[in-house]
C-alpha positions as CSV (number, residue, x, y, z in Angstrom):
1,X,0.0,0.0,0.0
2,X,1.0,3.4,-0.6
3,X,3.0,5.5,2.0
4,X,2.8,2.1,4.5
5,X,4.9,1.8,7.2
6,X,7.7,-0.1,6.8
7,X,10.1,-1.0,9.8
8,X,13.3,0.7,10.7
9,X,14.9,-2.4,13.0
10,X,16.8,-4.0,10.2
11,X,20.5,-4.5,11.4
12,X,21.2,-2.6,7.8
13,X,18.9,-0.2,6.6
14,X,17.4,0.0,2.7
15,X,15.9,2.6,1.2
16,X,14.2,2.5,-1.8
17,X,16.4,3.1,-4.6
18,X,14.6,6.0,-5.8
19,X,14.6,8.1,-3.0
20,X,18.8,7.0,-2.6
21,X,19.2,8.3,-6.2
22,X,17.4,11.1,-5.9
23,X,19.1,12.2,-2.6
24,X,22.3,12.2,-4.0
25,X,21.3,15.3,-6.0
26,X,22.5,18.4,-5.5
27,X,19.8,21.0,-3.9
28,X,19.5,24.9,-4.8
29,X,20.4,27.2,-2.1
30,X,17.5,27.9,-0.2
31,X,15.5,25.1,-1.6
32,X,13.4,21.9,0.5
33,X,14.9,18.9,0.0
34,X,12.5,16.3,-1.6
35,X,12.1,12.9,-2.5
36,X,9.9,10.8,-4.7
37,X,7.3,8.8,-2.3
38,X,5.6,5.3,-2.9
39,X,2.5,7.0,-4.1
40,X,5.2,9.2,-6.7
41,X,4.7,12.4,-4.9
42,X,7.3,15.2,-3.8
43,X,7.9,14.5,-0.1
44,X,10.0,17.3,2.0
45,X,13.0,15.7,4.2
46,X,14.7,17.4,6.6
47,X,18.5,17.9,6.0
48,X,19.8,14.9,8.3
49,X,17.6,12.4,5.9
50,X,18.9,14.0,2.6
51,X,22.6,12.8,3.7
52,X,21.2,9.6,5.4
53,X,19.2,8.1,2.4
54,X,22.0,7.4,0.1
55,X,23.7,5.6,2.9
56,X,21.0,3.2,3.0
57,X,22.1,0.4,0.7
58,X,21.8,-2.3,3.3
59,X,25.6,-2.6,3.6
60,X,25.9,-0.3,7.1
61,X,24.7,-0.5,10.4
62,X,23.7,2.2,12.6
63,X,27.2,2.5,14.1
64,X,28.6,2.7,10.0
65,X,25.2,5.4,9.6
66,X,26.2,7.5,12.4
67,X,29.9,7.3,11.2
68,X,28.6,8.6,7.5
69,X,26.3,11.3,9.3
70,X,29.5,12.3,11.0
71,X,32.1,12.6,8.3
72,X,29.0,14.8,6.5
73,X,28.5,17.4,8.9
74,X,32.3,17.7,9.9
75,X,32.8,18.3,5.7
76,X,30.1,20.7,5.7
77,X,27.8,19.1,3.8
78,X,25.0,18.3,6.8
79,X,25.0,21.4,8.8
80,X,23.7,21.5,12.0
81,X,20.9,23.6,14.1
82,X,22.2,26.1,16.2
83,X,25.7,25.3,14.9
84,X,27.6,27.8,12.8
85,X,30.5,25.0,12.6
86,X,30.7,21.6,13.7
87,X,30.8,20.6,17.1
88,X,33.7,19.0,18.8
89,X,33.8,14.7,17.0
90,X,32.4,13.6,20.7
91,X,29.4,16.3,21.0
92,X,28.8,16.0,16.9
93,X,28.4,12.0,17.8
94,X,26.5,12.6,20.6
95,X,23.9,14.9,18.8
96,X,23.9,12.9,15.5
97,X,23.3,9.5,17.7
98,X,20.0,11.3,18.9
99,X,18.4,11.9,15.9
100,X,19.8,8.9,14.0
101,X,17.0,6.3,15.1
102,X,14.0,9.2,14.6
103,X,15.1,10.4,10.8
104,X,14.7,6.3,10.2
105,X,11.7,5.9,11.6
106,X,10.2,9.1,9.9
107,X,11.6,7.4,6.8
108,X,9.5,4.1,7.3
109,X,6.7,5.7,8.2
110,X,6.6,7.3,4.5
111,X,7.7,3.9,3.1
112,X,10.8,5.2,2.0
113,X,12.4,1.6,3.7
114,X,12.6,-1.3,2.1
């Protein structure tokens, strides 16, 4: 069914190959990241799924997600809230680690997971 929700407790993460594609695109200043849903309609993301979705291939884990989130926002391309640079590796880990599991479940509740 269209837009069902799809569980984020696999060891190793898939997303639909799609969205992963489409996510590796490069956005306009200023512009909402989006992504093509089950039911083929432009769905808004927030910044932390844009890097996350091409990560899920089903070859990482969360420890290999975080790590990817991680390398991202210290190279500037994930920038965080509140955070004109990024944070010290611990405190970037630390806030990345919390909003890991939510951005995948928000991603299998639009059936964006495999």
């Amino acid at each position: 069914p269209c837009g069902a929700a799809e569980s984020n407790r696999a060891s190793r993460p898939i997303a639909s190959p799609l969205a992963r594609l489409q996510a590796q695109a490069p956005i306009a200043a200023g512009a909402q990241a989006r992504v093509s849903s089950p039911c083929h309609h432009a769905m808004p993301i927030s910044a932390i799924e844009w890097v996350l979705l091409p990560l899920l291939d089903g070859q990482r884990d969360r420890a290999a997600l975080l790590d990817g989130l991680v390398q991202a926002a210290q190279a500037g391309t994930l920038s965080l809230k509140g955070h004109e640079s990024a944070p010290p590796e611990a405190r970037l880990r630390e806030i990345l680690a919390a909003q890991l599991e939510p951005a995948l479940s928000r991603l299998a509740q639009a059936g964006l997971l495999l």
